[in-house]
N, CA, C and O atoms as a Tinker XYZ file with bonds, in Angstrom:
   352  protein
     1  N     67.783000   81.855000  140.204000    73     2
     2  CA    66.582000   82.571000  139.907000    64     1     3
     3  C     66.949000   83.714000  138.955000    63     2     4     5
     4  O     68.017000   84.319000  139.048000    81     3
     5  N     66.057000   83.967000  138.080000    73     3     6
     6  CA    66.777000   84.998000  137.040000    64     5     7
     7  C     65.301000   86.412000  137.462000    63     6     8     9
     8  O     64.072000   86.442000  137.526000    81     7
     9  N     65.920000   86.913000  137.559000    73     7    10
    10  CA    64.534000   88.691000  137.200000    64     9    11
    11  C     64.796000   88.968000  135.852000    63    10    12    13
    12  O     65.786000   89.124000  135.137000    81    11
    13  N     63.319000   88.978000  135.722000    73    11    14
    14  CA    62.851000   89.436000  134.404000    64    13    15
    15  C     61.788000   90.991000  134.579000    63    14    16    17
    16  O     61.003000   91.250000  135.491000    81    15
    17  N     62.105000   91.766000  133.434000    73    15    18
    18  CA    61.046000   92.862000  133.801000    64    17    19
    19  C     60.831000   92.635000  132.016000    63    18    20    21
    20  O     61.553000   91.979000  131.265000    81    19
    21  N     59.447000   93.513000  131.638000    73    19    22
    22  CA    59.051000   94.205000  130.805000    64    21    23
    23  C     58.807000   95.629000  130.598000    63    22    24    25
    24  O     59.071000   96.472000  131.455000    81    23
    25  N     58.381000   95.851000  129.637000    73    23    26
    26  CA    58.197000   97.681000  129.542000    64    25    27
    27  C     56.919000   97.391000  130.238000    63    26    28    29
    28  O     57.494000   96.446000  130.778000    81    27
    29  N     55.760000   97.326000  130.712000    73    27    30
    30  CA    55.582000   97.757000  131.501000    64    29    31
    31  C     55.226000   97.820000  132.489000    63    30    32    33
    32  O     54.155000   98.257000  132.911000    81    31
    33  N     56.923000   96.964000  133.517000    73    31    34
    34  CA    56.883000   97.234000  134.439000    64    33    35
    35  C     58.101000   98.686000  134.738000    63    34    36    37
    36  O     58.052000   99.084000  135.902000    81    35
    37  N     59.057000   99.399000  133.881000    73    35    38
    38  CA    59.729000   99.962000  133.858000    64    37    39
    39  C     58.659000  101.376000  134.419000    63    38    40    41
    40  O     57.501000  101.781000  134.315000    81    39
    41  N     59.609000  101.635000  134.879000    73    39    42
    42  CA    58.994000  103.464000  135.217000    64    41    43
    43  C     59.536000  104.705000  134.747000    63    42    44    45
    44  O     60.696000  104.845000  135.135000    81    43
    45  N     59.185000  105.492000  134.170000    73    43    46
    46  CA    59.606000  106.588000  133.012000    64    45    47
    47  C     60.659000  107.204000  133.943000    63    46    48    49
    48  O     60.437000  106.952000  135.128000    81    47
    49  N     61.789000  107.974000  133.696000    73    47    50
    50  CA    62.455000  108.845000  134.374000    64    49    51
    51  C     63.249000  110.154000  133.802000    63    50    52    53
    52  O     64.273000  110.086000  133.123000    81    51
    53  N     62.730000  111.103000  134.116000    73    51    54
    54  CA    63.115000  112.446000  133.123000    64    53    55
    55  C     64.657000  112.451000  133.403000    63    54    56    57
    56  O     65.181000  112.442000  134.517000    81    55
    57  N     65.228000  112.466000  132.302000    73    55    58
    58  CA    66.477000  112.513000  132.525000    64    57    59
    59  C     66.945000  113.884000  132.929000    63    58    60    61
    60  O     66.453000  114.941000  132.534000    81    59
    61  N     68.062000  113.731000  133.854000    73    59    62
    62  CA    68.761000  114.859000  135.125000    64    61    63
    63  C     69.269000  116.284000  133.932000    63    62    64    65
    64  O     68.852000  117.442000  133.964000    81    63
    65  N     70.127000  115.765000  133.107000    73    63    66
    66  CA    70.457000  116.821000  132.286000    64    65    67
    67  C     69.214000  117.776000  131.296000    63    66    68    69
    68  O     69.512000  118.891000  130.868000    81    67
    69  N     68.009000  117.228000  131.064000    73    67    70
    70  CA    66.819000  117.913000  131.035000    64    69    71
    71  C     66.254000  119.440000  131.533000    63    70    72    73
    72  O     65.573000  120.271000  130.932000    81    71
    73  N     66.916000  119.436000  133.071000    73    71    74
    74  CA    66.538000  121.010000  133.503000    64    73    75
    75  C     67.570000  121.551000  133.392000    63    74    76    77
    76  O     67.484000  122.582000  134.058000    81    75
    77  N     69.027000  121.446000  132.706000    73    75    78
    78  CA    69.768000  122.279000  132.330000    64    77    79
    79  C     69.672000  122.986000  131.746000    63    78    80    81
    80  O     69.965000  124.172000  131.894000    81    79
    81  N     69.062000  122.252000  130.588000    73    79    82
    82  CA    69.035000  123.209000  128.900000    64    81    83
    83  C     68.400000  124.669000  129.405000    63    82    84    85
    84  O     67.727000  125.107000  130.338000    81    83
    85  N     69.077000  125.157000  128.135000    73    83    86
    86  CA    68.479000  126.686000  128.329000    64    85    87
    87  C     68.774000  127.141000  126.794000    63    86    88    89
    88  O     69.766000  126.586000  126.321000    81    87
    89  N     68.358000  127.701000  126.257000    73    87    90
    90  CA    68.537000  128.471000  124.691000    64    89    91
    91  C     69.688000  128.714000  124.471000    63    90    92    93
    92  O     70.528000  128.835000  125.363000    81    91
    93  N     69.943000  128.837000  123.116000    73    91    94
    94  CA    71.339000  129.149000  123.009000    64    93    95
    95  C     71.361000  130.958000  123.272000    63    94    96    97
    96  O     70.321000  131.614000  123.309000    81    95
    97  N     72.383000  131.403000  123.393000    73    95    98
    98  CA    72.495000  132.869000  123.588000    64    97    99
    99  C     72.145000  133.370000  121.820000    63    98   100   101
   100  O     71.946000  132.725000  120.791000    81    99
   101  N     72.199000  134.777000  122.135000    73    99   102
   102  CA    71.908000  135.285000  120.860000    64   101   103
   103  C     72.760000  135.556000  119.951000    63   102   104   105
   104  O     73.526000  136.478000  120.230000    81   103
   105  N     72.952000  134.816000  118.452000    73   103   106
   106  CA    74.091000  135.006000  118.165000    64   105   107
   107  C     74.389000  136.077000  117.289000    63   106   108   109
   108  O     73.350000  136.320000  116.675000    81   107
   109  N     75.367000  136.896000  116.899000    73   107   110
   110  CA    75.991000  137.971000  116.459000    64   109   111
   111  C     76.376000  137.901000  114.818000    63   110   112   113
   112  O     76.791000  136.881000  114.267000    81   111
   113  N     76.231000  138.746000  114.383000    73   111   114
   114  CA    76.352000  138.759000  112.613000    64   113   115
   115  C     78.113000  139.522000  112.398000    63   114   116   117
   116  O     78.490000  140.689000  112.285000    81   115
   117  N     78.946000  138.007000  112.420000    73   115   118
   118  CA    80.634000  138.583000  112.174000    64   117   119
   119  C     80.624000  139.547000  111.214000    63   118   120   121
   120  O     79.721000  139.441000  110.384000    81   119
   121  N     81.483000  140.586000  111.081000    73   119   122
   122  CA    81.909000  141.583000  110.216000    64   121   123
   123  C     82.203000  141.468000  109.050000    63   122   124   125
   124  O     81.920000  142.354000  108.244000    81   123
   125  N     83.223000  139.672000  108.491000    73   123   126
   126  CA    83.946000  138.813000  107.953000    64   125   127
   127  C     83.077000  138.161000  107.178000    63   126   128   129
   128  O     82.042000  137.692000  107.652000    81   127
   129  N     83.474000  138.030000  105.583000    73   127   130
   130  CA    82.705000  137.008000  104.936000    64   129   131
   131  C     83.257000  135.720000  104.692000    63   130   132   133
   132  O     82.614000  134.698000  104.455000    81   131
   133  N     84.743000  135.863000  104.782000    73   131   134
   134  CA    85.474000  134.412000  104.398000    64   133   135
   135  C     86.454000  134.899000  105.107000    63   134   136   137
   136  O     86.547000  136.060000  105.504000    81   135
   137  N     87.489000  133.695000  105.347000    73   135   138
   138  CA    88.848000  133.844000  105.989000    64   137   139
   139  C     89.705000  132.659000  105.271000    63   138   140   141
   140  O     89.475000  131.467000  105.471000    81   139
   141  N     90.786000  133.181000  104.356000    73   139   142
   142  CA    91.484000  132.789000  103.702000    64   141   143
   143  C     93.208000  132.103000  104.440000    63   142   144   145
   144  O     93.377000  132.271000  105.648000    81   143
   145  N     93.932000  131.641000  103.910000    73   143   146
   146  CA    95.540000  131.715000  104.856000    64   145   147
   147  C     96.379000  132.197000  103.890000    63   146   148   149
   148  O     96.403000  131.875000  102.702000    81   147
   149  N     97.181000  133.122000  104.562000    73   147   150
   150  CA    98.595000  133.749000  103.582000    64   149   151
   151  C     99.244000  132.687000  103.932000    63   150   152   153
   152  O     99.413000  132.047000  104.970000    81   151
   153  N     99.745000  132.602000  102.288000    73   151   154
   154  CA   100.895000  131.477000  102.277000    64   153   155
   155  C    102.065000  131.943000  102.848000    63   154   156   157
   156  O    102.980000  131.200000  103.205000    81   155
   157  N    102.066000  133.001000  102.935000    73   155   158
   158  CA   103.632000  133.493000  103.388000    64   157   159
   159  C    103.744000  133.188000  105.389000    63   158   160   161
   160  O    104.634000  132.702000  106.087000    81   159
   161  N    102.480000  133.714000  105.688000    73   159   162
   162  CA   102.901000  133.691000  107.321000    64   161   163
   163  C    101.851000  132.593000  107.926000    63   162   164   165
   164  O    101.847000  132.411000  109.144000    81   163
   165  N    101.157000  132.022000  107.268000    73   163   166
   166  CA   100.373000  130.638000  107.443000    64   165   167
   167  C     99.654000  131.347000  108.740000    63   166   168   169
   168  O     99.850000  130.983000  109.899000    81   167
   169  N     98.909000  132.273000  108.399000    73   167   170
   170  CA    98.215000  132.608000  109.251000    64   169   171
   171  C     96.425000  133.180000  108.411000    63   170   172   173
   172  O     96.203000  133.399000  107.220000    81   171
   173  N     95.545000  133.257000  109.496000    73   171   174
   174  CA    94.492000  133.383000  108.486000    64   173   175
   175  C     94.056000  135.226000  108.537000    63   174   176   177
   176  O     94.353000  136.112000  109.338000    81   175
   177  N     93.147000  135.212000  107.137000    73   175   178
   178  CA    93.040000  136.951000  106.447000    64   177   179
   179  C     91.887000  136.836000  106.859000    63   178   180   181
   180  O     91.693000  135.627000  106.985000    81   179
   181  N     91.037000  137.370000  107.134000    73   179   182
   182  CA    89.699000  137.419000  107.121000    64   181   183
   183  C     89.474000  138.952000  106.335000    63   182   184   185
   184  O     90.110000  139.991000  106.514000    81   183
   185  N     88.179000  138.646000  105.281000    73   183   186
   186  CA    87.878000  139.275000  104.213000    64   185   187
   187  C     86.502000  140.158000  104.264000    63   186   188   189
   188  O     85.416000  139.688000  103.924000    81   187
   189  N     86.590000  140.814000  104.492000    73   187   190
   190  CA    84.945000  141.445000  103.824000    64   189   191
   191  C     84.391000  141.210000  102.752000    63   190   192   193
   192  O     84.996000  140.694000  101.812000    81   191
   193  N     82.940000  141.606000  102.702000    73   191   194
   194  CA    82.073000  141.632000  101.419000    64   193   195
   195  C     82.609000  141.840000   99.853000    63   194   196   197
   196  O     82.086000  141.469000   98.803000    81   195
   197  N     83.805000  142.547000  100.081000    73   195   198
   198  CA    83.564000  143.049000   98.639000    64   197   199
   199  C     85.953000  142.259000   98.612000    63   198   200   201
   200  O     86.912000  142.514000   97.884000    81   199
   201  N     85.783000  141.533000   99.593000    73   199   202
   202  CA    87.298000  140.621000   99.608000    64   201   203
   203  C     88.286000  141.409000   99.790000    63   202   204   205
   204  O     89.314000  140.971000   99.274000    81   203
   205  N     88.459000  142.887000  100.572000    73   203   206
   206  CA    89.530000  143.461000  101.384000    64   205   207
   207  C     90.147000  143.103000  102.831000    63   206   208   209
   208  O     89.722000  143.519000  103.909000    81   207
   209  N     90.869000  142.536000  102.690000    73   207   210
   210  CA    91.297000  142.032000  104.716000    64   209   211
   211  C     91.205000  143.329000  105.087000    63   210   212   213
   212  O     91.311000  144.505000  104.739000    81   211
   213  N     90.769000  141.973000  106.632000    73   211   214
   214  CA    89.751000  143.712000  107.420000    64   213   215
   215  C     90.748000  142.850000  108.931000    63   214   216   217
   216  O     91.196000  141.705000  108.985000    81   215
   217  N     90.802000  143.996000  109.995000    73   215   218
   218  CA    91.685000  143.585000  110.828000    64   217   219
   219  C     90.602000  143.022000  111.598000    63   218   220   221
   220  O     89.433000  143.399000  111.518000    81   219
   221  N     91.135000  141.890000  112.521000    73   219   222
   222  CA    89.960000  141.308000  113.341000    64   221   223
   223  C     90.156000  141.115000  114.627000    63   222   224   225
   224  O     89.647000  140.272000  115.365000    81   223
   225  N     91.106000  142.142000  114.911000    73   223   226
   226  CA    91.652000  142.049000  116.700000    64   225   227
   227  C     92.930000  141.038000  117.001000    63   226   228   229
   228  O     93.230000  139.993000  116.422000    81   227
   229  N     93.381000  141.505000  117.770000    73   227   230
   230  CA    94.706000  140.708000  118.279000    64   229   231
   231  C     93.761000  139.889000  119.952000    63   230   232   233
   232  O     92.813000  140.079000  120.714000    81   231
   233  N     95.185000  138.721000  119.605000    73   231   234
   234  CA    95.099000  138.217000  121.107000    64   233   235
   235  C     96.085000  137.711000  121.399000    63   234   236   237
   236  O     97.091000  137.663000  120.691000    81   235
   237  N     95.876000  136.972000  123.151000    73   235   238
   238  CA    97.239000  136.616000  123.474000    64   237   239
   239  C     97.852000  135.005000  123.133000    63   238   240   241
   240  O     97.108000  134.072000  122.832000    81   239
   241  N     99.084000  134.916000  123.227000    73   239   242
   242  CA    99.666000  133.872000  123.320000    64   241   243
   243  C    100.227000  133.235000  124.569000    63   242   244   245
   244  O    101.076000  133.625000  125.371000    81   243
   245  N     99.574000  132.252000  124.502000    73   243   246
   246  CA   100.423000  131.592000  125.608000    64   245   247
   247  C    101.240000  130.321000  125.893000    63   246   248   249
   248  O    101.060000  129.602000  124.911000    81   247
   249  N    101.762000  129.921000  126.453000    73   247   250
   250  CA   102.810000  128.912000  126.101000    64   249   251
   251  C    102.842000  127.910000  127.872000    63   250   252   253
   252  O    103.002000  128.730000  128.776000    81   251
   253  N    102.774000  127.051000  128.191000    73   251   254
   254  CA   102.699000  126.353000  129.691000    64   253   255
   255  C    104.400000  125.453000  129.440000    63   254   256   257
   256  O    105.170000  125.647000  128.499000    81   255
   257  N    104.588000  124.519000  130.562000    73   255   258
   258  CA   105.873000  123.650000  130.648000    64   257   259
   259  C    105.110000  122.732000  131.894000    63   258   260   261
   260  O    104.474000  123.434000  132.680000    81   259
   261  N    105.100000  121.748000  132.079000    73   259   262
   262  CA   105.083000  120.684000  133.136000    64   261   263
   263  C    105.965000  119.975000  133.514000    63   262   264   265
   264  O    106.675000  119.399000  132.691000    81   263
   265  N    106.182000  119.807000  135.061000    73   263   266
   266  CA   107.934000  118.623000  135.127000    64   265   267
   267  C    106.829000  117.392000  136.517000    63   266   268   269
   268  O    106.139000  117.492000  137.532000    81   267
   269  N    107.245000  116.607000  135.780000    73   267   270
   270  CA   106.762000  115.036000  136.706000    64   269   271
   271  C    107.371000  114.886000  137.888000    63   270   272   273
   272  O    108.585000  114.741000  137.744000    81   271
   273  N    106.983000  114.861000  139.072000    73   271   274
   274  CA   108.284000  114.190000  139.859000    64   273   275
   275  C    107.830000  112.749000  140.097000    63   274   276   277
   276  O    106.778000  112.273000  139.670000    81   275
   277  N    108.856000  112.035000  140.918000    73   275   278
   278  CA   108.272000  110.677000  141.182000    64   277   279
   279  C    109.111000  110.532000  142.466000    63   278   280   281
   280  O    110.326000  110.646000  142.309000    81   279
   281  N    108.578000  110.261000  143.920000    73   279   282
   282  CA   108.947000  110.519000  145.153000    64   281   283
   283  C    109.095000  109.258000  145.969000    63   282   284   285
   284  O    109.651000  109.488000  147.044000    81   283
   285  N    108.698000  107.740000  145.746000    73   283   286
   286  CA   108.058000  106.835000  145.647000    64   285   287
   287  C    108.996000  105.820000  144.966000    63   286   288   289
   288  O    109.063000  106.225000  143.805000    81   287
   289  N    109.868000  104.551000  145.094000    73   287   290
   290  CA   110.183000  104.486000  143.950000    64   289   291
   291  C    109.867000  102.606000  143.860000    63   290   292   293
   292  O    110.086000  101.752000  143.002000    81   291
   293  N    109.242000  102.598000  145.262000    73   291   294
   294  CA   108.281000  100.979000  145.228000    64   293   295
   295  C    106.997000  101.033000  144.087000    63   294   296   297
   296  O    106.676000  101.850000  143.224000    81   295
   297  N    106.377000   99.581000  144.599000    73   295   298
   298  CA   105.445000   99.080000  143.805000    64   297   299
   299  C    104.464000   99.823000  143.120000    63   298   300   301
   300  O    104.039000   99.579000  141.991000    81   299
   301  N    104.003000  101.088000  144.144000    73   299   302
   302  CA   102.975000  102.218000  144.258000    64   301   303
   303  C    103.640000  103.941000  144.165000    63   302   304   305
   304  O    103.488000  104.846000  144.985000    81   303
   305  N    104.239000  103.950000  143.131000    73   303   306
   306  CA   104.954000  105.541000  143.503000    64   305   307
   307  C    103.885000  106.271000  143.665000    63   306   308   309
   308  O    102.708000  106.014000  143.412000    81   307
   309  N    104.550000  107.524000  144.258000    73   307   310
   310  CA   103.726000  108.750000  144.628000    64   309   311
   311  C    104.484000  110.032000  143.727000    63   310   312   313
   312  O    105.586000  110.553000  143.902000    81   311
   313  N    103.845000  110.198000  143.108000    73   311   314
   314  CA   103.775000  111.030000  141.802000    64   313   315
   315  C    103.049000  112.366000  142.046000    63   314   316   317
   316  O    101.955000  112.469000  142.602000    81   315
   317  N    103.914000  113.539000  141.480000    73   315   318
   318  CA   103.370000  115.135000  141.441000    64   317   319
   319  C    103.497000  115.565000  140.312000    63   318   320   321
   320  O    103.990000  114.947000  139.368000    81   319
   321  N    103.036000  116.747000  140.296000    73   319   322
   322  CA   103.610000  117.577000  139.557000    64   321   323
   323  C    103.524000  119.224000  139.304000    63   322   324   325
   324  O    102.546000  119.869000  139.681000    81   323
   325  N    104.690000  119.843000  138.606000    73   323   326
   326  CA   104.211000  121.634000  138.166000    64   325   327
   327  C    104.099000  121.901000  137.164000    63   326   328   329
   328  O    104.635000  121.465000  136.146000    81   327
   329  N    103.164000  122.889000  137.378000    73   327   330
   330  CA   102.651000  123.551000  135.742000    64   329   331
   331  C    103.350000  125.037000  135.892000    63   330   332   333
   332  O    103.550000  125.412000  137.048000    81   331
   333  N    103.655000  125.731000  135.039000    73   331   334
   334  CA   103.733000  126.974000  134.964000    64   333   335
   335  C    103.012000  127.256000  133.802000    63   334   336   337
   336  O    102.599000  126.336000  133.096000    81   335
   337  N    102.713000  129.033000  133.385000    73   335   338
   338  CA   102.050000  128.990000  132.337000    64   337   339
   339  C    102.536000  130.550000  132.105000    63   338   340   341
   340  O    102.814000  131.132000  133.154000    81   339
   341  N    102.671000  131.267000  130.967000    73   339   342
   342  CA   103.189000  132.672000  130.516000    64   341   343
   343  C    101.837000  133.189000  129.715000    63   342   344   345
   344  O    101.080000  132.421000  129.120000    81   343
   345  N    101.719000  134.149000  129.772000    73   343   346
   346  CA   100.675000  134.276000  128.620000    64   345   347
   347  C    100.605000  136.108000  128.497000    63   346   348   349
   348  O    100.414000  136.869000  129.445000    81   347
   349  N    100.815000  136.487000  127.086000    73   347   350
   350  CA   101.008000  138.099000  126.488000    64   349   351
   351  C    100.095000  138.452000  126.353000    63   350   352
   352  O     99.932000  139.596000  125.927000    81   351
């Protein structure tokens, strides 16, 4: 026996992610008109209006490491693991 439907026997359904939405926040007018890269430290300038680098705040760096173990050494191992993480 095969089921068959048509549109309209289908029934509309508001989709779930629908009452999430919400506006975007309000957005902010950057200081910066362009952002260029020094060739020397391959890092980027950001420029004002009239093309003077303008400082644009520092942040941190951070760096993680992960090690696998494997505890298990049949058909199905049982597998972990650690993260560490540093950050300036």
């Amino acid at each position: 026996m095969t089921a068959h439907s048509t549109q309209d026997q289908l029934t509309p359904v508001r989709p779930w992610g629908i009452g999430r939405l919400a506006p975007y926040p309000t957005t902010v007018k950057l200081p910066f008109n362009s952002i260029t890269i020094d060739p020397a430290t391959q890092t980027g300038v950001f420029r004002d209006h009239l093309g003077h680098p303008m400082e644009m705040g520092k942040h941190g760096t951070s760096s993680g490491t992960e090690t696998s173990t494997s505890t298990n050494l049949d058909s199905q191992p049982d597998e972990g693991h650690d993260q560490d993480s540093e950050q300036d």
